[in-house]
ROTORMI-714895 format. One record per residue (C-alpha): residue number from 1; residue in three letters; chain; x, y, z. Coordinates in pm, whole numbers. Layout:
% residues N
+-----+---------+--------+--------+--------+--------+
: num : residuo : cadena :      x :      y :      z :
+-----+---------+--------+--------+--------+--------+
: NUM :     ALA :      A :      X :      Y :      Z :
...
+-----+---------+--------+--------+--------+--------+
END
This chain:
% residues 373
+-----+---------+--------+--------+--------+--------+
: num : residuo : cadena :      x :      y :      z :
+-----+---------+--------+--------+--------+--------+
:   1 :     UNK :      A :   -697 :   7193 :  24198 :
:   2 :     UNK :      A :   -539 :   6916 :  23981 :
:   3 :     UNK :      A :   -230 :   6951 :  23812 :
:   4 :     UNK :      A :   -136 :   6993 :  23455 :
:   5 :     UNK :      A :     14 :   6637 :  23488 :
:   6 :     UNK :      A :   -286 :   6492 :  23595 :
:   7 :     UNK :      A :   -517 :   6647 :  23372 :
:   8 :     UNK :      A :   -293 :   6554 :  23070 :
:   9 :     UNK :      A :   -266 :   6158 :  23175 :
:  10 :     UNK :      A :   -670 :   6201 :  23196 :
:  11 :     UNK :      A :   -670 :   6327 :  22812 :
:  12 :     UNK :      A :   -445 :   6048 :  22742 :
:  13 :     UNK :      A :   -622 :   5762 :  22873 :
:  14 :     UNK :      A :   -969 :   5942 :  22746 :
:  15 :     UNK :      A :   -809 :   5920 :  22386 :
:  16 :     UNK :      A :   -692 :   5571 :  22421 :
:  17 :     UNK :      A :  -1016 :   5481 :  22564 :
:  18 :     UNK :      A :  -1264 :   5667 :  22320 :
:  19 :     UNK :      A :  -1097 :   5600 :  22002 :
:  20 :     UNK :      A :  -1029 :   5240 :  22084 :
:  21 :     UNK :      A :  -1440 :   5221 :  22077 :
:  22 :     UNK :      A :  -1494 :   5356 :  21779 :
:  23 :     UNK :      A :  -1430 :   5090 :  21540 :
:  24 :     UNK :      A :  -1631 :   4764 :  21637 :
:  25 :     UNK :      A :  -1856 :   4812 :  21328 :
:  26 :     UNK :      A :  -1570 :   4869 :  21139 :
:  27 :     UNK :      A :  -1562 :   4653 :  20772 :
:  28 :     UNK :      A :  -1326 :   4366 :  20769 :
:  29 :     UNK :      A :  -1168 :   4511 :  20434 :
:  30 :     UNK :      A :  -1030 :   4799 :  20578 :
:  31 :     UNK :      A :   -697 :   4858 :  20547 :
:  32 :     UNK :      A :   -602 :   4902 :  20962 :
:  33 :     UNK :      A :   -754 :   4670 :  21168 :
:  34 :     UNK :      A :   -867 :   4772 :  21500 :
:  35 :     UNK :      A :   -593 :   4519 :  21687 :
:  36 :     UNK :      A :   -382 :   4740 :  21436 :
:  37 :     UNK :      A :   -502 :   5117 :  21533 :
:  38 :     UNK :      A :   -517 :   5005 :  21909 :
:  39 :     UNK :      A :   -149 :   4910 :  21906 :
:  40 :     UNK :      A :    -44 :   5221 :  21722 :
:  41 :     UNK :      A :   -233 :   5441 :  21921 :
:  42 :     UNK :      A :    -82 :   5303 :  22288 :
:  43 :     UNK :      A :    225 :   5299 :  22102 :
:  44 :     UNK :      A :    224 :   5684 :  21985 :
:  45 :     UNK :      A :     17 :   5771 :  22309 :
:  46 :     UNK :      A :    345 :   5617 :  22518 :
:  47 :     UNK :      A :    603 :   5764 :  22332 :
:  48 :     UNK :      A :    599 :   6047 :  22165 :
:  49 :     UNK :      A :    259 :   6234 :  22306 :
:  50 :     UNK :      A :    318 :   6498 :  22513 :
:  51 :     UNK :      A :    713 :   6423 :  22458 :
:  52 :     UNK :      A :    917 :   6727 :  22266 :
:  53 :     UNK :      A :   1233 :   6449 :  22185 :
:  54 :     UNK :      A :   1353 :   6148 :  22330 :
:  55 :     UNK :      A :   1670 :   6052 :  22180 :
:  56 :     UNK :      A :   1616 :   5722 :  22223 :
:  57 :     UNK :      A :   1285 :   5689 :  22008 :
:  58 :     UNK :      A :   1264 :   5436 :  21714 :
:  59 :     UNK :      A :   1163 :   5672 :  21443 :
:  60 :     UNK :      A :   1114 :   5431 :  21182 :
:  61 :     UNK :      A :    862 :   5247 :  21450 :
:  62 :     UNK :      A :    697 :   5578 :  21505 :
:  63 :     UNK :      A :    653 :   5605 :  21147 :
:  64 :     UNK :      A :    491 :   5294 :  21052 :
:  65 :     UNK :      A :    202 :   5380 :  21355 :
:  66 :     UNK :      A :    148 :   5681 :  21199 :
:  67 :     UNK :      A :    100 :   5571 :  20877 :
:  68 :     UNK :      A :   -180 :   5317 :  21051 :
:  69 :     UNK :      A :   -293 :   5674 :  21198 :
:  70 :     UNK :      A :   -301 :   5774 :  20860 :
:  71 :     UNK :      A :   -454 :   5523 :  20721 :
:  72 :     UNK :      A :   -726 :   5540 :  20970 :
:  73 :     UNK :      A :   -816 :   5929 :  20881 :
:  74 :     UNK :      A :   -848 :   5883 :  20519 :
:  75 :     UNK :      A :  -1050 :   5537 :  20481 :
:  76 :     UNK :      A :  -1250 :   5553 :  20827 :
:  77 :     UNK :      A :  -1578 :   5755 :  20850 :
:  78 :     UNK :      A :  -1524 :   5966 :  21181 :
:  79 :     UNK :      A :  -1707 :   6228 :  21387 :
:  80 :     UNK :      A :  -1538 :   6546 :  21395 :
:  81 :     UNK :      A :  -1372 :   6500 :  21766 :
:  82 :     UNK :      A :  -1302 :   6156 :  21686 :
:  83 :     UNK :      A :  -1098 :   6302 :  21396 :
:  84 :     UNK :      A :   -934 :   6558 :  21591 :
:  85 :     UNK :      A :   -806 :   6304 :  21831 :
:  86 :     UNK :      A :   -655 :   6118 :  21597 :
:  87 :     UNK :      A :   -497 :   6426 :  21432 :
:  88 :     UNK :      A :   -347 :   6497 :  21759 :
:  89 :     UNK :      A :   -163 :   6172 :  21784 :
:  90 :     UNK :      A :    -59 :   6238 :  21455 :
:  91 :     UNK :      A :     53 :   6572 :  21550 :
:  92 :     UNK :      A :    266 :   6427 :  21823 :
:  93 :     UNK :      A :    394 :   6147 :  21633 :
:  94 :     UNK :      A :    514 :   6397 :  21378 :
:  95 :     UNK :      A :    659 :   6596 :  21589 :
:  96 :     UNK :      A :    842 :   6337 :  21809 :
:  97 :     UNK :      A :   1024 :   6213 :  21446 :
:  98 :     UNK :      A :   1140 :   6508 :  21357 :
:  99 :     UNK :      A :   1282 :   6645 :  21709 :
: 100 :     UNK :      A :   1510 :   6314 :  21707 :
: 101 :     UNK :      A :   1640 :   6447 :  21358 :
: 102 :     UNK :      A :   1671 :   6793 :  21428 :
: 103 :     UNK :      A :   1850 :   6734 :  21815 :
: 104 :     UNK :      A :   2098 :   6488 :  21584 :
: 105 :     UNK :      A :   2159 :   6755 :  21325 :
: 106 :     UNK :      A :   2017 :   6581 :  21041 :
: 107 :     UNK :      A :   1779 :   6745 :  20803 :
: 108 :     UNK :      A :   1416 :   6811 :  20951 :
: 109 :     UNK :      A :   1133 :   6681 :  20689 :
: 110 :     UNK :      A :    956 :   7000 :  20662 :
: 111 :     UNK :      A :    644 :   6846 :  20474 :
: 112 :     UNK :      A :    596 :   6647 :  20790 :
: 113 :     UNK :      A :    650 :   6924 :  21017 :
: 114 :     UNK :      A :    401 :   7150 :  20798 :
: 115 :     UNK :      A :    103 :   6847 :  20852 :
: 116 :     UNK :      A :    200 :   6856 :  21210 :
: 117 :     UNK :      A :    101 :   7202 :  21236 :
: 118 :     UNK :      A :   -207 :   7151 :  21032 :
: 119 :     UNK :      A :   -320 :   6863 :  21276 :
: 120 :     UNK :      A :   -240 :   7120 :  21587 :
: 121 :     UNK :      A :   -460 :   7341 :  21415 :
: 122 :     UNK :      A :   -739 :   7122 :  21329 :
: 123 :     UNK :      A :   -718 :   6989 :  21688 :
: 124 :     UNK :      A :   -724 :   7322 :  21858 :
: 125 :     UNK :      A :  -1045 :   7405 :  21664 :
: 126 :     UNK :      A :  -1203 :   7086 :  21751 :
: 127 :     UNK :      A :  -1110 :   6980 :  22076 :
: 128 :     UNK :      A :  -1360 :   6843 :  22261 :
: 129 :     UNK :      A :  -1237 :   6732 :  22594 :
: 130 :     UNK :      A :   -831 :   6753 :  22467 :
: 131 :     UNK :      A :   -685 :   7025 :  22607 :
: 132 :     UNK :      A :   -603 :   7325 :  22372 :
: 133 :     UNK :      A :   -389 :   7525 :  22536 :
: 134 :     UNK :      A :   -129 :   7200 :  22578 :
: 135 :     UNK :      A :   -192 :   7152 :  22168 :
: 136 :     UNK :      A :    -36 :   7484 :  22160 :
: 137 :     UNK :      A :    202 :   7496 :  22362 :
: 138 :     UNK :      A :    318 :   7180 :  22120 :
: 139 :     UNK :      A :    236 :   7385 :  21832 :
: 140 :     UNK :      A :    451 :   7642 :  21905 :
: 141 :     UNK :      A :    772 :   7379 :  21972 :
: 142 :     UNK :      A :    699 :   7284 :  21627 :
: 143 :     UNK :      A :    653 :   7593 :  21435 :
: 144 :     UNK :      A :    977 :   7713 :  21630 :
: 145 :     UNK :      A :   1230 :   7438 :  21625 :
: 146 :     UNK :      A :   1107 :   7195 :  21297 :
: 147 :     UNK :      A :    966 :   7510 :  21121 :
: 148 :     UNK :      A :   1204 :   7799 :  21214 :
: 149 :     UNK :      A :    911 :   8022 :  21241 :
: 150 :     UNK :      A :    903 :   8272 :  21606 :
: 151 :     UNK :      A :    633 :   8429 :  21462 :
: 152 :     UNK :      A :    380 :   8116 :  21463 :
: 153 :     UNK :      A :    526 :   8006 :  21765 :
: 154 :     UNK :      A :    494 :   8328 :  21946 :
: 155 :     UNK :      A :    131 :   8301 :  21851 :
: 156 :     UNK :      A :     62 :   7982 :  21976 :
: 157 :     UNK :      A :    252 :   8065 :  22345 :
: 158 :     UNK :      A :    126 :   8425 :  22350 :
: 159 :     UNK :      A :   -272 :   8219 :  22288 :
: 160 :     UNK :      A :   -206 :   7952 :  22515 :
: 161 :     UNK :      A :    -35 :   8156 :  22801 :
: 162 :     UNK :      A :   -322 :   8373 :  22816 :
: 163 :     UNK :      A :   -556 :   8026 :  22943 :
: 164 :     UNK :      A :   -265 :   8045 :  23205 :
: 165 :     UNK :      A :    -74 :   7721 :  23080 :
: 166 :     UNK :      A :    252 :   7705 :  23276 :
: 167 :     UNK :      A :    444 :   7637 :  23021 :
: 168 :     UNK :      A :    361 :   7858 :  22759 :
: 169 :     UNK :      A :    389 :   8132 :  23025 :
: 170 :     UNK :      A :    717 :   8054 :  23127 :
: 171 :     UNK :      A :    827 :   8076 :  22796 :
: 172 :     UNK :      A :    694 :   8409 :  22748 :
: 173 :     UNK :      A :    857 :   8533 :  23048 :
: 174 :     UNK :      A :   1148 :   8419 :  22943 :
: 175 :     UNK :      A :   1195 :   8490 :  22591 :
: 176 :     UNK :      A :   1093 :   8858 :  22684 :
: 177 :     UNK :      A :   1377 :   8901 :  22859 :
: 178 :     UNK :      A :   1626 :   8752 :  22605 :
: 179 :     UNK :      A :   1429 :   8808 :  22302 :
: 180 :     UNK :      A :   1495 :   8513 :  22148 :
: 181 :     UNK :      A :   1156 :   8454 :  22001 :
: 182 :     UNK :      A :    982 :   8757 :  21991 :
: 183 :     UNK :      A :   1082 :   9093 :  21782 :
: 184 :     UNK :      A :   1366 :   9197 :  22094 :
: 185 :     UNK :      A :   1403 :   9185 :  22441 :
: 186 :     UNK :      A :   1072 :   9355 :  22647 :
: 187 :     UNK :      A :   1155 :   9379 :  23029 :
: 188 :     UNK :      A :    843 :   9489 :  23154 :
: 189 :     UNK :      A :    648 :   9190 :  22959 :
: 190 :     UNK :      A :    927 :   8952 :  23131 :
: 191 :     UNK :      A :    833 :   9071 :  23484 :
: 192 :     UNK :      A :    437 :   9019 :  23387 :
: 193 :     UNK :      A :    450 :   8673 :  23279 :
: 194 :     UNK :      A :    663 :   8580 :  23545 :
: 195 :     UNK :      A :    526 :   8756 :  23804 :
: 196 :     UNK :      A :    203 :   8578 :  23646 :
: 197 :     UNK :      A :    372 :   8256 :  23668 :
: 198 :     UNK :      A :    428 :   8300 :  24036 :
: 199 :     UNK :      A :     45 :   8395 :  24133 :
: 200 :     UNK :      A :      2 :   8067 :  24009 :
: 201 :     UNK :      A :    121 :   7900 :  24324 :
: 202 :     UNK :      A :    199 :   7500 :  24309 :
: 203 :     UNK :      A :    -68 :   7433 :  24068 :
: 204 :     UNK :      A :    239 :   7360 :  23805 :
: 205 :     UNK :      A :    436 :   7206 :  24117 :
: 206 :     UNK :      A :    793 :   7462 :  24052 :
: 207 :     UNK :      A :    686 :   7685 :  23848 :
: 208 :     UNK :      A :    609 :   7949 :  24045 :
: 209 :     UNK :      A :    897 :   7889 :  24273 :
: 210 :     UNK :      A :   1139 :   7918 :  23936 :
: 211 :     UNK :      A :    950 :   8264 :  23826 :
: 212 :     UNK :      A :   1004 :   8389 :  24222 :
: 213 :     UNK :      A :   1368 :   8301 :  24193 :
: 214 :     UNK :      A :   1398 :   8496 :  23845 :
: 215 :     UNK :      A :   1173 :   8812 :  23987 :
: 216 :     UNK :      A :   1455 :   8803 :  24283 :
: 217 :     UNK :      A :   1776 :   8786 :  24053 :
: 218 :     UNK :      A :   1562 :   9087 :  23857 :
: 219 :     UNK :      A :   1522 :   9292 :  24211 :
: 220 :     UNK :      A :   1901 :   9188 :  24262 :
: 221 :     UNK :      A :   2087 :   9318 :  24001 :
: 222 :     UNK :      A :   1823 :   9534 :  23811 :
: 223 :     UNK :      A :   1633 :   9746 :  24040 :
: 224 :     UNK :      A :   1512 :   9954 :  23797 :
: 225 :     UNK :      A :   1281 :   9626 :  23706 :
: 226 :     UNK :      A :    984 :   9724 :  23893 :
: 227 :     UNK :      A :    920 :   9362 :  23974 :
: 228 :     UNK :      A :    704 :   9482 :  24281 :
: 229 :     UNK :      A :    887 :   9343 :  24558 :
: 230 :     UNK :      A :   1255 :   9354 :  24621 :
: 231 :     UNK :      A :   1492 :   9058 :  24584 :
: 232 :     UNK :      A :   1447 :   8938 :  24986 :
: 233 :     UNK :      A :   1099 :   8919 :  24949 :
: 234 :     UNK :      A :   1124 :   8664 :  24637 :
: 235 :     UNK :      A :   1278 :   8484 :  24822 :
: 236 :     UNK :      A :   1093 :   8468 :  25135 :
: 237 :     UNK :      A :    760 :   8410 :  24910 :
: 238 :     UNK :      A :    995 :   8111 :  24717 :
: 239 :     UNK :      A :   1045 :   7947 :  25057 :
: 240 :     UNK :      A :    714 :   7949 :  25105 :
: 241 :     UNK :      A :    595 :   7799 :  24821 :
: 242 :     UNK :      A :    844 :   7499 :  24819 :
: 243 :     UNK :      A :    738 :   7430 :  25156 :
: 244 :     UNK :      A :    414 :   7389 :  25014 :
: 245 :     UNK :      A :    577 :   7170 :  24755 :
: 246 :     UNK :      A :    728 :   6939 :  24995 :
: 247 :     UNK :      A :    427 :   6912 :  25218 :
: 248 :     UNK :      A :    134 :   6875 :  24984 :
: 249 :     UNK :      A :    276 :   6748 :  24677 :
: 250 :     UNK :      A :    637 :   6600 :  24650 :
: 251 :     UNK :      A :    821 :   6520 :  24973 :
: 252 :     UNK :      A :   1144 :   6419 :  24713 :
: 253 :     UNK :      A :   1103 :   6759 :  24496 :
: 254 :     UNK :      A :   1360 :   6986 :  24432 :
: 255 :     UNK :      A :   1276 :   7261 :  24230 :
: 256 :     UNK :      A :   1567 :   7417 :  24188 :
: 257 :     UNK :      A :   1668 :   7539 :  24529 :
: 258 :     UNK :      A :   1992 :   7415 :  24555 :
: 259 :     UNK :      A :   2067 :   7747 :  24306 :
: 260 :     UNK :      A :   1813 :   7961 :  24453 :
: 261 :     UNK :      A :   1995 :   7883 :  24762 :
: 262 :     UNK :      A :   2317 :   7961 :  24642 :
: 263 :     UNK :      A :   2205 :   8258 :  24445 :
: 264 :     UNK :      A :   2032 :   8413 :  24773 :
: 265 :     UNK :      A :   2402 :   8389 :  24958 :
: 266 :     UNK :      A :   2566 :   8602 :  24693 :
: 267 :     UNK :      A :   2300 :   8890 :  24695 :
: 268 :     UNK :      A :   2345 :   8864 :  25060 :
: 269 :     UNK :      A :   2696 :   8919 :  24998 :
: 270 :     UNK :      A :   2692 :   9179 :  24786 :
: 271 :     UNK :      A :   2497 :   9356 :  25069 :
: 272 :     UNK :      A :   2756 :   9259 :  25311 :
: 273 :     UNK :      A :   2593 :   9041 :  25523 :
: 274 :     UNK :      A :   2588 :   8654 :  25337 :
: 275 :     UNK :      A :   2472 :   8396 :  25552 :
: 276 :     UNK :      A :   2694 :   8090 :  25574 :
: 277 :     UNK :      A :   2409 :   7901 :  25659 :
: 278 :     UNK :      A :   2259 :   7911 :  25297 :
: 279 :     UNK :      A :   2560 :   7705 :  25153 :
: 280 :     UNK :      A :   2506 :   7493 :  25396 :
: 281 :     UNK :      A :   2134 :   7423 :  25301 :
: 282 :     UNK :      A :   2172 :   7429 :  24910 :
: 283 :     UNK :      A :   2430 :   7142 :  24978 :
: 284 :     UNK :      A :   2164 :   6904 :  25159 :
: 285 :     UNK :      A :   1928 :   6984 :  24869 :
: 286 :     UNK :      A :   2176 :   6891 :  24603 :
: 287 :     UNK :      A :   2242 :   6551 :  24523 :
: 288 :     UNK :      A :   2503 :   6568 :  24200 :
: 289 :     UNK :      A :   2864 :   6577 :  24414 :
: 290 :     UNK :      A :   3029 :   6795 :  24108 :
: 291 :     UNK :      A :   2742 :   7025 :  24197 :
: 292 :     UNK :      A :   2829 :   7055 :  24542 :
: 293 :     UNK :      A :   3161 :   7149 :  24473 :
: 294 :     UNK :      A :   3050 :   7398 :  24265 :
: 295 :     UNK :      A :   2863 :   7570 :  24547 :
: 296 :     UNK :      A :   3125 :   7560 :  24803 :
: 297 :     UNK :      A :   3341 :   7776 :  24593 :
: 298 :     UNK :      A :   3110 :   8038 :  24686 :
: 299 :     UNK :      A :   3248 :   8027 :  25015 :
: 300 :     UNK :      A :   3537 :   8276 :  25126 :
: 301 :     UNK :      A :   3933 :   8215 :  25027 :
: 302 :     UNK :      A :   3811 :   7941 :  24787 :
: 303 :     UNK :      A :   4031 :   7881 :  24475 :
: 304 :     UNK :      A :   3749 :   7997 :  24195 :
: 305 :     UNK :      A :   4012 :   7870 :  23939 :
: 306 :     UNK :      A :   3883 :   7563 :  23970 :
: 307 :     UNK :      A :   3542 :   7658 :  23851 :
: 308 :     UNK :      A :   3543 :   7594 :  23497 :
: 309 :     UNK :      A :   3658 :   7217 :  23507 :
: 310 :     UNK :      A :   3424 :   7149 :  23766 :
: 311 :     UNK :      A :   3146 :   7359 :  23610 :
: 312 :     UNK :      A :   3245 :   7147 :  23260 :
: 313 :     UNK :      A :   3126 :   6795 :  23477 :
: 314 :     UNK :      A :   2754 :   6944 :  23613 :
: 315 :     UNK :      A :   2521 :   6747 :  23386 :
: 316 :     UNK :      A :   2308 :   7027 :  23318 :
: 317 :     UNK :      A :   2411 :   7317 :  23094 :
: 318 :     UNK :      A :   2131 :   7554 :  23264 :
: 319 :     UNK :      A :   2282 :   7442 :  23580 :
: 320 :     UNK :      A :   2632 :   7551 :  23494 :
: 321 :     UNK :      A :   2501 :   7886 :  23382 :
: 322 :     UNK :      A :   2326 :   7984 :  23705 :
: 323 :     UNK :      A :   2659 :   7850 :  23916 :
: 324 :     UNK :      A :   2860 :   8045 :  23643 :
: 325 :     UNK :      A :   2712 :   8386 :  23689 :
: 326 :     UNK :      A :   2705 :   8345 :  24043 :
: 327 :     UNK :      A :   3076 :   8270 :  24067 :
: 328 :     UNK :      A :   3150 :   8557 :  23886 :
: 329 :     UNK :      A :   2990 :   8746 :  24097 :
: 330 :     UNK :      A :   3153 :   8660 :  24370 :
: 331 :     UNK :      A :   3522 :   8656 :  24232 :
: 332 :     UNK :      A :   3423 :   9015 :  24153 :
: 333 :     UNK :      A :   3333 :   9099 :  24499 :
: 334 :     UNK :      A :   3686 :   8965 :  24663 :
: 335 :     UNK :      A :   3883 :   9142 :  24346 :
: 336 :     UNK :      A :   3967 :   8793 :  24191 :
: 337 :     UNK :      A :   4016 :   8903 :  23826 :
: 338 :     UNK :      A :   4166 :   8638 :  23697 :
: 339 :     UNK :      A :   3864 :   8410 :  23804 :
: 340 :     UNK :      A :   3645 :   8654 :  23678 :
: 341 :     UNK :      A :   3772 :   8700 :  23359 :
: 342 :     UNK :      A :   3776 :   8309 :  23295 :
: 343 :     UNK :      A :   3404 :   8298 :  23428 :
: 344 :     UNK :      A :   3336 :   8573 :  23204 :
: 345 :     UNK :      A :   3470 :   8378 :  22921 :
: 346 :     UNK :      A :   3280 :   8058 :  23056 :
: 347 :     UNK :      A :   2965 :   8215 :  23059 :
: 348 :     UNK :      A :   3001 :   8380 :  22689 :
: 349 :     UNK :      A :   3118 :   8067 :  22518 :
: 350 :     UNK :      A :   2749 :   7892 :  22681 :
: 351 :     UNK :      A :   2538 :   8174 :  22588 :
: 352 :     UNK :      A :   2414 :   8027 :  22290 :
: 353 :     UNK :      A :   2273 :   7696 :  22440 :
: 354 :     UNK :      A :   2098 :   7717 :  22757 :
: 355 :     UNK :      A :   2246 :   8053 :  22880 :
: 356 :     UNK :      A :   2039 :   8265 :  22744 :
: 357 :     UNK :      A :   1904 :   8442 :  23052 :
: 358 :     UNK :      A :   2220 :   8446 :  23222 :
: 359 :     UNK :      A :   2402 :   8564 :  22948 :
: 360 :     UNK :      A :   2162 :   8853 :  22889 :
: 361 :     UNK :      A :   2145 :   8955 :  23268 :
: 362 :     UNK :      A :   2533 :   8939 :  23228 :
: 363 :     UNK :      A :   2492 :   9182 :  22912 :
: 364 :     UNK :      A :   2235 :   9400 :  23069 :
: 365 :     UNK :      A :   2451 :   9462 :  23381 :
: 366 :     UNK :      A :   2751 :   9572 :  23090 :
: 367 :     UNK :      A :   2583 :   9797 :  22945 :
: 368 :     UNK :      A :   2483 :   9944 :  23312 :
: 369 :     UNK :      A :   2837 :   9986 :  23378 :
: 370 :     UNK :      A :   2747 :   9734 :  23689 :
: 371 :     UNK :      A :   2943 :   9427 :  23514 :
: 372 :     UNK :      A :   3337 :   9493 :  23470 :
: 373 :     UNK :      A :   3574 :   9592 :  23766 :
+-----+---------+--------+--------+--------+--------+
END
């Protein structure tokens, strides 16, 4: 079965390659040339479709091929695919600008946001052979971060996770269990998607290995989950699938499992019997030497003081989460309160970036009277 990735570079050259054709009849007085439109659609194609942000992009570049995009939809006579193409790239383009501003803190052009959403839409509703569940799962980016809206955007993941788009479902399974989209947390809808997200094996390469890991930390600390299996057996199924990973489709890949490695040794631990061995293998999957620090302070008589500077240097801020948690964990099992109490802190301070889901499983185990001393 091909990938997402694959499928998505086919849309993209099929766009390139079926628009470009569209204009050799084209009068010599209109106002975009095709040597023009072919230029701004590789251009907007290459750098800003399927991209959320790229800090890097030249916006007022981007803008000037989307006004040729423009330009194109409102003097060119088009077929109504041809025209939702183009609306996608639009869409993108849109899109693309207006991430840059809003992941700089400057002011997000909401009229151009609102026509983004209105090309999604017309896309989705004419597709022909782009793929509609990836215009959502766009959609709802926009609607949510340019647009402040959870509603819309819970519409457009809820749509597109139901045609089984990793993404979308990963979101879902996600924001259930923090409720930071939809209208509060929903545990049971958490364990669905992810548990979704896992039967879909290595079609989206980690995916499913990322939702095992999450169903195990679930098992783990919240038994009362119902996830279906408990934590071990996560994690025997997440083995499995990465050795799929490595053997069929990435030899290099990751996916995570220097944490899911790490992770595993502490629920060991808290069952009393934590296999050294683990450490050992999340370090030879790990490549960032900050990282690998972080990790070996799982290890007995370690000094977990040291955790937040070192957790301050791991690129990642999802990354320090995980490791965060983790530690705390573990400086609650050997009665370190000091350490815990600053990795409590830690975690608390990051909970409204990319800690979400930590910070929540932290919360949830609070309120279960499982957290504190």
């Amino acid at each position: 079965m091909p990938t997402r990735l694959s499928l998505l570079v086919k849309t993209r050259i099929y766009c390139l390659i079926y628009i470009s054709l569209l204009f050799a009849g084209v009068n010599d007085s209109a106002a975009a040339t095709q040597e023009q439109i072919d230029t701004s659609i590789q251009y907007l194609l290459q750098h800003t479709w399927p991209r959320e942000s790229s800090a890097d992009l030249d916006t007022n570049l981007t803008e000037q091929h989307l006004a040729v995009i423009s330009t194109v939809l409102q003097q060119h006579r088009l077929q109504t695919e041809q025209v939702a193409a183009f609306r996608a790239i639009r869409a993108h383009g849109l899109a693309a600008v207006n991430y840059v501003r809003f992941n700089k803190g400057k002011m997000v052009d909401v009229s151009q946001a609102e026509q983004a959403i209105e090309d999604f839409n017309f896309a989705i509703a004419h597709p022909g052979t782009l793929s509609v569940d990836g215009l959502q799962y766009q959609a709802g980016h926009t609607a949510k971060h340019l647009l402040q809206s959870n509603t819309l955007a819970l519409q457009y993941w809820h749509s597109c996770a139901e045609q089984h788009h990793g993404g979308c479902m990963n979101i879902l399974a996600h924001d259930y269990f923090v409720g930071s989209v939809s209208d509060g947390a929903n545990l049971a809808a958490s364990v669905h998607w992810h548990r979704t997200v896992f039967s879909t094996a290595t079609n989206f390469v980690c995916a499913g290995i990322f939702s095992a890991y999450r169903l195990a930390q679930l098992s783990s600390y919240l038994p009362d989950s119902n996830t279906g299996k408990d934590w071990s057996e996560w994690h025997h199924d997440l083995d499995k699938l990465y050795s799929k990973v490595i053997q069929e489709l990435d030899p290099n890949a990751k996916c995570g499992m220097g944490k899911a490695l790490s992770s595993r040794y502490v629920m060991q631990l808290l069952q009393g019997a934590a296999d050294p061995e683990l450490i050992s293998q999340a370090l030879a999957v790990t490549t960032e030497e900050t990282e690998q620090a972080v990790i070996g302070l799982l290890l007995p008589q370690q000094d977990l003081t040291l955790a937040p500077e070192l957790l301050d240097q791991i690129m990642f801020t999802m990354d320090r989460c995980t490791y965060a948690f983790d530690l705390a964990i573990v400086a609650k099992h050997y009665r370190n309160m000091r350490a815990f109490k600053q990795l409590e802190i830690y975690l608390s301070n990051l909970a409204q970036s990319d800690c979400q889901w930590d910070a929540t499983l932290m919360q949830q185990l609070q309120m279960a009277g499982k957290w504190d001393f």
